[in-house]
C-alpha positions as CSV (number, residue, x, y, z in Angstrom):
1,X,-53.9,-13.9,62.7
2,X,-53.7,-10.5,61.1
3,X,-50.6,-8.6,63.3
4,X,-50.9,-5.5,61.3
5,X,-54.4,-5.2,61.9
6,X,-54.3,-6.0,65.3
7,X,-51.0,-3.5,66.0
8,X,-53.7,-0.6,64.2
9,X,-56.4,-1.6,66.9
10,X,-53.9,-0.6,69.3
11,X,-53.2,2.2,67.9
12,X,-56.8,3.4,67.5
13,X,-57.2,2.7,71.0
14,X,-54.3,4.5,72.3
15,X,-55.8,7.4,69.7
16,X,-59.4,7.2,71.6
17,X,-57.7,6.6,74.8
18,X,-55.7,10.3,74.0
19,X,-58.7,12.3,72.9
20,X,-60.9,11.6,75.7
21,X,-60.4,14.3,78.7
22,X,-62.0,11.6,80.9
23,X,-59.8,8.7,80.0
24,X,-56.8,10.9,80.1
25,X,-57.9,12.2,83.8
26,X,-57.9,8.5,84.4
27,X,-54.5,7.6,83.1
28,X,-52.7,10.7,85.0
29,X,-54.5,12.6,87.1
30,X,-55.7,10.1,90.1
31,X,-52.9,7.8,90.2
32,X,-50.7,10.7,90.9
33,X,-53.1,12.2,93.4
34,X,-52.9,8.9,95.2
35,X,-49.2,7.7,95.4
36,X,-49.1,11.3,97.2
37,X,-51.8,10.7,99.6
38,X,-51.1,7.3,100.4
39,X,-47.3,8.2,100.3
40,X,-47.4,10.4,103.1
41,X,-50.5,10.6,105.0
42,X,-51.7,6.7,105.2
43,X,-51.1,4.7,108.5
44,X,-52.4,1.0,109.8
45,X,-53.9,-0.2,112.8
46,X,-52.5,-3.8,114.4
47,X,-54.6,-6.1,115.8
48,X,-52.4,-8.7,117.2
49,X,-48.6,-10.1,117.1
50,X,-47.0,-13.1,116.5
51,X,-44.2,-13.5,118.6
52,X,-40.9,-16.4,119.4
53,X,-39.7,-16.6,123.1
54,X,-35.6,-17.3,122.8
55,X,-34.9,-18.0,126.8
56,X,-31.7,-19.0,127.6
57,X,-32.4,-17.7,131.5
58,X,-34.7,-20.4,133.2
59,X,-34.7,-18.4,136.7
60,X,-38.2,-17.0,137.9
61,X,-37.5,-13.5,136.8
62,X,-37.4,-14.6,133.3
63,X,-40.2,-16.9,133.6
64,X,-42.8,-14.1,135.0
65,X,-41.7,-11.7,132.6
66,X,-42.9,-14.9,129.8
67,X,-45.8,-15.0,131.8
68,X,-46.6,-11.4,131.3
69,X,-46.4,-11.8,127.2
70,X,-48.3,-14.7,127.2
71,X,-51.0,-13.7,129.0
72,X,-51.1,-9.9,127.3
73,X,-53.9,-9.5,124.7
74,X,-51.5,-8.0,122.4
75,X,-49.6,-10.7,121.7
76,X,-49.6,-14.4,120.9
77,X,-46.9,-16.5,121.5
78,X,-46.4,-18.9,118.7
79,X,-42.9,-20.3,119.0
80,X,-40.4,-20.9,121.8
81,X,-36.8,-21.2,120.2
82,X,-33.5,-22.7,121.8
83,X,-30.9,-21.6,119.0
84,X,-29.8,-18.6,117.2
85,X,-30.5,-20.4,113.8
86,X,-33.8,-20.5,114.8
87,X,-34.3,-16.5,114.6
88,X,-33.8,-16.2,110.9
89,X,-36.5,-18.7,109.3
90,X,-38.6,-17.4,111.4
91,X,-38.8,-13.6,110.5
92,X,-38.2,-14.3,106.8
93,X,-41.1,-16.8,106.6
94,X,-43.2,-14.4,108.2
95,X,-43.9,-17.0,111.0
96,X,-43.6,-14.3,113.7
97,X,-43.5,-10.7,114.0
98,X,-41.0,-10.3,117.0
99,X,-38.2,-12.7,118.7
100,X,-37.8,-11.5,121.6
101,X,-34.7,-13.2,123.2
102,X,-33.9,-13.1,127.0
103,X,-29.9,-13.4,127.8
104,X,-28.6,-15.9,130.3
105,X,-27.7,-13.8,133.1
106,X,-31.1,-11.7,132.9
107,X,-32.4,-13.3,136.6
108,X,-29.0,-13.1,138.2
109,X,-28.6,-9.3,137.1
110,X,-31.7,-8.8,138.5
111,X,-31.4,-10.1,141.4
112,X,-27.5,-7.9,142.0
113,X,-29.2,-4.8,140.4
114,X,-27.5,-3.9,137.4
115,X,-29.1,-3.4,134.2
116,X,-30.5,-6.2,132.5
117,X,-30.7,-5.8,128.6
118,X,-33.1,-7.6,126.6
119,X,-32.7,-8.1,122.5
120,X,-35.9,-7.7,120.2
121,X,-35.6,-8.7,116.7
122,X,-38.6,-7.1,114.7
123,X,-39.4,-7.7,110.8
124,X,-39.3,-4.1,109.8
125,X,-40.8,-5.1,106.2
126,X,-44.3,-3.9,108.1
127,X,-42.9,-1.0,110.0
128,X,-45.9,0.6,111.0
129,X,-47.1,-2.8,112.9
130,X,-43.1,-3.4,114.0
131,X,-43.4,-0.1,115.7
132,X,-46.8,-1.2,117.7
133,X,-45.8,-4.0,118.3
134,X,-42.4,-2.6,120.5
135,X,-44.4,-0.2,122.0
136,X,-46.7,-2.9,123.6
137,X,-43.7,-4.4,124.3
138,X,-42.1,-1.6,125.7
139,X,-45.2,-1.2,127.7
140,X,-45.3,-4.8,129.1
141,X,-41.4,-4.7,130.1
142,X,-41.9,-0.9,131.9
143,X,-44.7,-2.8,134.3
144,X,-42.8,-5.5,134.8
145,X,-39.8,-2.8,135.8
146,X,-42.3,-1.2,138.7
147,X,-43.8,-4.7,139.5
148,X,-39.9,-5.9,139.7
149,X,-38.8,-2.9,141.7
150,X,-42.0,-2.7,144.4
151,X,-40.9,-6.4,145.4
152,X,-37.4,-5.4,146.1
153,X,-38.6,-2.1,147.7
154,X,-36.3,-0.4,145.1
155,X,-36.8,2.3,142.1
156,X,-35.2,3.1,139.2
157,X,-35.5,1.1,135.7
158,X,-33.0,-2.1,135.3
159,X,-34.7,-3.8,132.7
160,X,-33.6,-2.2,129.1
161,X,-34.4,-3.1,125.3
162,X,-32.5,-3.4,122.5
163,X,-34.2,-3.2,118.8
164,X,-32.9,-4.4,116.0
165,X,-35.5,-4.2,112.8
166,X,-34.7,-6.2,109.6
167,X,-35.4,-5.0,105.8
168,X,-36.3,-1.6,107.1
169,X,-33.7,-0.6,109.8
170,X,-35.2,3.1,110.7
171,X,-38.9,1.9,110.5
172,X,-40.3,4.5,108.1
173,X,-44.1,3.6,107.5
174,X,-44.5,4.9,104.1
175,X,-41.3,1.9,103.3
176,X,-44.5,-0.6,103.3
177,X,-47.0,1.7,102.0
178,X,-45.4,3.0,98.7
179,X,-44.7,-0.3,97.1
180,X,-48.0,-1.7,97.6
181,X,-49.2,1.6,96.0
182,X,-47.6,0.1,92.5
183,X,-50.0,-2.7,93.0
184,X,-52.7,-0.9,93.9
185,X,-52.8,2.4,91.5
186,X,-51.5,-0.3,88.5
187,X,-54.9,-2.2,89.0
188,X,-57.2,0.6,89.2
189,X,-55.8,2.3,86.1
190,X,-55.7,-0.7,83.8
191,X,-58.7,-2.1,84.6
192,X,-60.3,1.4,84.2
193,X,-59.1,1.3,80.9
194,X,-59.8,-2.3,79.5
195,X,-63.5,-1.9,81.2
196,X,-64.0,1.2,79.6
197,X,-63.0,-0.3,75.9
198,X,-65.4,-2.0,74.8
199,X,-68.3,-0.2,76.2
200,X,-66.9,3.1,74.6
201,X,-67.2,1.7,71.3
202,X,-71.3,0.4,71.6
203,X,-71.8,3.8,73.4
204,X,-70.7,6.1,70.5
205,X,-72.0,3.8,67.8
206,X,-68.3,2.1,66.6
207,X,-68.6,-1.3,67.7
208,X,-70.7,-2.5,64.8
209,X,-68.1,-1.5,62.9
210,X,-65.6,-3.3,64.0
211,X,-67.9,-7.0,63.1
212,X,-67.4,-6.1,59.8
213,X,-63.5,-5.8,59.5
214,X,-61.5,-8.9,58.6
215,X,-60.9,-9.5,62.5
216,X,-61.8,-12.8,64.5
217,X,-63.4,-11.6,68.5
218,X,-60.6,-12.9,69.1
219,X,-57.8,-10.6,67.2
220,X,-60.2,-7.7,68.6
221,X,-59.7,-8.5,71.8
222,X,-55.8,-8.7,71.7
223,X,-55.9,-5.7,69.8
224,X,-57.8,-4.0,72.9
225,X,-55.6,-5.4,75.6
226,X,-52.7,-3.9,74.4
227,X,-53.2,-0.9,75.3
228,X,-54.2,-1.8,78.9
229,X,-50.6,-3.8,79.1
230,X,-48.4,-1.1,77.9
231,X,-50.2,1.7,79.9
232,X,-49.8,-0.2,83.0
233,X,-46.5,-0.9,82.1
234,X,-46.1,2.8,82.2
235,X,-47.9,3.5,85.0
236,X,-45.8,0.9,87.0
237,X,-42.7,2.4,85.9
238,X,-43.6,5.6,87.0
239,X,-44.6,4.8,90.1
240,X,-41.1,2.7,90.8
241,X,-39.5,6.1,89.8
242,X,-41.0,8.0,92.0
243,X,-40.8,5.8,94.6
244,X,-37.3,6.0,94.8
245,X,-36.8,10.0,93.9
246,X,-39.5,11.1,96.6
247,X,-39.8,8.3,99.2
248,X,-36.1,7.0,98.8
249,X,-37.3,3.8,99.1
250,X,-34.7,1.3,98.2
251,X,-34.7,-1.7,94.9
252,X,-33.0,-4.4,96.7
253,X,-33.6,-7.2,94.7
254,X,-33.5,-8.2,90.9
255,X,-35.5,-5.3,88.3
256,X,-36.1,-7.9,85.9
257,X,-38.0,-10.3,88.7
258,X,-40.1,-7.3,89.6
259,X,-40.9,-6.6,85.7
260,X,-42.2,-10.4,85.4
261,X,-44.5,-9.8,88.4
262,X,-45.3,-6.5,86.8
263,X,-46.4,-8.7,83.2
264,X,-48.0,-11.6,84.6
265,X,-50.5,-9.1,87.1
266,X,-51.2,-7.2,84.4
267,X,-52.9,-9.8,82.5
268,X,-54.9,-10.9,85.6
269,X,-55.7,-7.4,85.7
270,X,-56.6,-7.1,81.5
271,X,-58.7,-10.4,81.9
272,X,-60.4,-8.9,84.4
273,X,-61.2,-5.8,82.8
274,X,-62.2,-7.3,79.6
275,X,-64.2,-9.3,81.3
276,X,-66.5,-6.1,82.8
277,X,-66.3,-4.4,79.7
278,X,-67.4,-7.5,77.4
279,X,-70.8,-7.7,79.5
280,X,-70.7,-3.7,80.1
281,X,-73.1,-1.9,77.4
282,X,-72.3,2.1,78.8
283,X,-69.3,3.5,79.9
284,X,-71.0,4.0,83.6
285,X,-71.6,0.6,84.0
286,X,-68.2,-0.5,83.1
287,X,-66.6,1.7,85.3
288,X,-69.1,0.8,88.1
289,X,-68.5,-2.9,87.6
290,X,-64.4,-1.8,87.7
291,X,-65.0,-0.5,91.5
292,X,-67.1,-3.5,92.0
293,X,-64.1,-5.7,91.5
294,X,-61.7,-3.0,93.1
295,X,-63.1,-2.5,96.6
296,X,-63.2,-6.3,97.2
297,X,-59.7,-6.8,96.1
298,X,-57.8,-3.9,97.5
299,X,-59.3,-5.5,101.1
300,X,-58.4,-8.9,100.3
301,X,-55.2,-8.4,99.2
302,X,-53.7,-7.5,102.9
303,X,-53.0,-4.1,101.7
304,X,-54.9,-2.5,104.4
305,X,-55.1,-5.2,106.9
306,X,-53.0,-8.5,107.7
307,X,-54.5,-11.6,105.8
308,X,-53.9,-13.5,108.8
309,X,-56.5,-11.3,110.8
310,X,-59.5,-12.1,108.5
311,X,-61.9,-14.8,109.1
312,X,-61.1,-18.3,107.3
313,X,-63.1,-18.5,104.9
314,X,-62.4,-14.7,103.5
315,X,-58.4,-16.2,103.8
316,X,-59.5,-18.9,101.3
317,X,-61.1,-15.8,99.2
318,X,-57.4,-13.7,99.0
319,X,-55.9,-16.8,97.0
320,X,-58.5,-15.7,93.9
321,X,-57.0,-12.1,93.7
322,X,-53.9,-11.4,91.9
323,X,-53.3,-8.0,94.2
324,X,-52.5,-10.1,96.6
325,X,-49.6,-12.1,95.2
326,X,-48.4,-9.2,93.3
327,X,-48.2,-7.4,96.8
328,X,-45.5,-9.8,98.0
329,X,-43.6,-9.6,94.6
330,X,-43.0,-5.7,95.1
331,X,-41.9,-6.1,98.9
332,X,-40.2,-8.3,98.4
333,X,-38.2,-7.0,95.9
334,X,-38.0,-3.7,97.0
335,X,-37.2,-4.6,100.8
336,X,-35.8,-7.9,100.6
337,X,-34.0,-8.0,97.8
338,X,-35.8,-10.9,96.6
339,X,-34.7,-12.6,93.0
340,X,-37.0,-15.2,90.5
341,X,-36.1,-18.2,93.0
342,X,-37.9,-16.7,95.8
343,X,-41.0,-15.3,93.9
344,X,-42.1,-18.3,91.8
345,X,-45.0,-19.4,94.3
346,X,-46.3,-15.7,93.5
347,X,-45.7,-16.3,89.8
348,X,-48.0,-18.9,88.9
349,X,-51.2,-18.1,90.5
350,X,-51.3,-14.9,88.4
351,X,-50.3,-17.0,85.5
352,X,-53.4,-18.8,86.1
353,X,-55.5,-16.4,87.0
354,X,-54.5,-14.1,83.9
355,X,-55.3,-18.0,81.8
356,X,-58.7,-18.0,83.3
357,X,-59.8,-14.7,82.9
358,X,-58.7,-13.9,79.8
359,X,-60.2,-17.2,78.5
360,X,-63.6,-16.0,79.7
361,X,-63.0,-12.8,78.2
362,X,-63.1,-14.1,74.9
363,X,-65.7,-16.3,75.3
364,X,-67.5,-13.3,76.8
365,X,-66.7,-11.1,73.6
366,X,-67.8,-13.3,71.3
367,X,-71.1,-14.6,72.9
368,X,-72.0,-10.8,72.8
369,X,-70.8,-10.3,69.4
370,X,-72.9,-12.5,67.9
C-alpha cells in the first residue's frame, strides 16, 4: 500500500470534484433544494391499518362497536390484548398502528347516558398515517354515535376519544419526513459522485494516466472513494443540522449510533457507485446508471410507501437496499431515542452489502483496467 499516494488521489479528486460547476451544483445545490421541498410540502397516502382491540367491556355495545372495526376496510384487526403490558411491545415493534382500548364501564355508560370515553394509543413515529388513521377512526366511532342514538330515540354525541400519540406527541408530518431525507439526499449525492469518478477521468483523457503510476486498481479505487465518504459525511451532517434549526426536529437517541449508521450506508452507497462508474465510459451514462439505481431504491426502501403494503416478493427485494435499513437507523434515533443495542439488526446488512459491493467494485475496476 502506498497511503501518501492514495491520500493525493483524494486530494485530486476533491480538486476535480471543486472545479467542475456541474459536480459542485451536485454537491450543493439539489440537496438543499430538496430537504426544503420535501421538508415542508411532501405528504403520504395510507392504505390500510394495523390495529389491537384491548376490551375489558364484554357487553353488546362494546362488542358491535368491535364489529364495526373489524368489518371497516380501513382497518385490520391484528391483535386482541387483555393487559396493559401488552400495549407497549406492540407499538414499539411496529406490530400495530393503533390500540385502541375500550374501558370497563363503556356498555353500562351507555346504556345510563353519560359520556363514554374511549383511549387510542397511536405510534406517532408515522404521523401523517397516525393522523389517517384516527380520523377513520373518528369516522367509525361518530356512526356508531348516530347508529347508538337512533336505537335509543336519543341525540347528542356520548361516545368520546381520547389520543395519546407516542415518539411524536403533536403529530407534525414533516417529524417522519425530514429524517428520511438524510437517507435519501445522502445516497443521491454520493453516489452521484463516486459514479461520476471514474467516467470523468476516461472522458477527459486522464484515466490512462493513472495505469502508469505506482498504484494497484486497487489503491485507485480507495483513493476514489474517499471522497465520496467524506462528502457524504458532510452532507449528512448538514442535513442533521438543519434538521434541527428549521424543522426542530428532536435527537433523541445516541449521536455516535447514528454516525455508525451514517459510515456503514455510506459504503453501501460508494460500492454502489463505484460499481456504475467502473462499467460507465461517459459521464451521462454514469449518471444515468446513478438514477437507475436511485428510483428503485428510494421506492423500496418504505420512504414513500409502507413496506408492508408491497407485494411479497417486492418485500423480499427491500432486504437488498441499504436505504432501507438506514431509514430505520435515523428514526429511530431521532424519534426514539434509540442507542447501538437496538440498531444492530440494521447494522449488519449494510456491513454486508457495503462487503459485497465494494468487492465487485474492484473486481469491476480492474477487469476494465486491463
Amino acid at each position: 500500500m502506498y497511503p501518501r499516494q492514495i491520500f493525493a488521489l483524494a486530494i485530486k479528486e476533491f480538486l476535480a470534484l471543486l472545479r467542475d460547476k456541474r459536480s459542485r451544483f451536485v454537491i450543493i445545490g439539489p440537496p438543499l433544494a430538496q430537504l426544503l421541498v420535501f421538508g415542508f410540502a411532501a405528504t403520504y397516502d395510507l392504505n390500510n391499518v394495523a390495529v389491537a382491540i384491548y376490551n375489558e367491556d364484554r357487553g353488546g355495545a362494546a362488542r358491535e362497536l368491535v364489529s364495526r372495526i373489524e368489518g371497516s376496510p380501513n382497518f385490520e384487526v391484528v391483535a386482541y390484548i387483555d393487559h396493559d403490558s401488552e400495549v407497549a411491545p406492540l407499538i414499539n415493534n411496529r406490530d400495530v398502528l393503533v390500540v385502541l382500548h375500550i374501558g370497563q364501564n363503556f356498555s353500562s355508560d351507555l346504556v345510563k347516558g353519560t359520556t363514554t370515553p374511549l383511549q387510542v394509543i397511536l405510534d406517532g413515529r408515522n404521523s401523517n398515517t397516525a393522523m389517517i388513521a384516527m380520523n377513520y377512526l373518528r369516522n367509525i366511532v361518530q356512526d356508531y354515535n348516530l347508529g347508538w342514538l337512533a336505537s335509543q330515540g336519543e341525540s347528542g354525541l356520548q361516545v368520546t376519544l381520547q389520543t395519546r400519540s407516542w415518539y411524536n406527541e403533536n403529530l407534525q408530518s414533516r417529524w417522519f419526513i425530514v429524517p428520511g431525507i438524510v437517507g435519501l439526499l445522502t445516497l443521491v449525492v454520493t453516489l452521484l459522485v463516486t459514479a461520476l469518478s471514474v467516467a470523468r477521468e476516461r472522458e477527459s483523457g486522464t484515466f490512462d494516466q493513472l495505469l502508469v503510476t505506482p498504484l494497484r486498481p486497487v489503491e485507485i479505487l480507495i483513493g476514489k472513494a474517499i471522497p465520496g465518504i467524506v462528502i457524504g459525511l458532510l452532507e449528512a451532517t448538514l442535513i442533521i443540522v438543519l434538521m434541527g434549526i428549521l424543522f426542530d426536529i428532536p435527537l433523541r437517541g445516541s449521536l455516535g449510533a447514528l454516525y455508525l449508521g451514517i459510515v456503514l450506508f455510506l459504503l453501501s452507497a460508494v460500492g454502489v457507485g463505484l460499481m456504475i462508474s467502473a462499467i460507465s465510459v461517459t459521464q451521462q451514462q454514469a449518471v444515468l446508471g446513478a438514477f437507475l439505481f436511485l428510483v428503485p431504491a428510494v421506492i423500496l426502501s418504505g420512504f414513500s410507501t409502507p413496506i408492508a403494503n408491497m407485494p411479497e416478493v417486492v418485500q423480499w427485494l427491500t432486504y437488498l437496499d441499504p436505504l432501507r435499513y438506514f431509514l430505520v437507523i435515523v428514526r429511530g434515533v431521532t424519534l426514539e431515542g434509540n442507542g447501538y443495542a437496538l440498531l444492530i439488526n440494521q447494522y449488519w446488512p449494510m456491513a454486508a452489502i457495503g462487503a459485497v459491493t465494494l468487492t465487485l467494485a474492484g473486481w469491476l475496476f480492474r477487469h476494465r483496467m486491463y
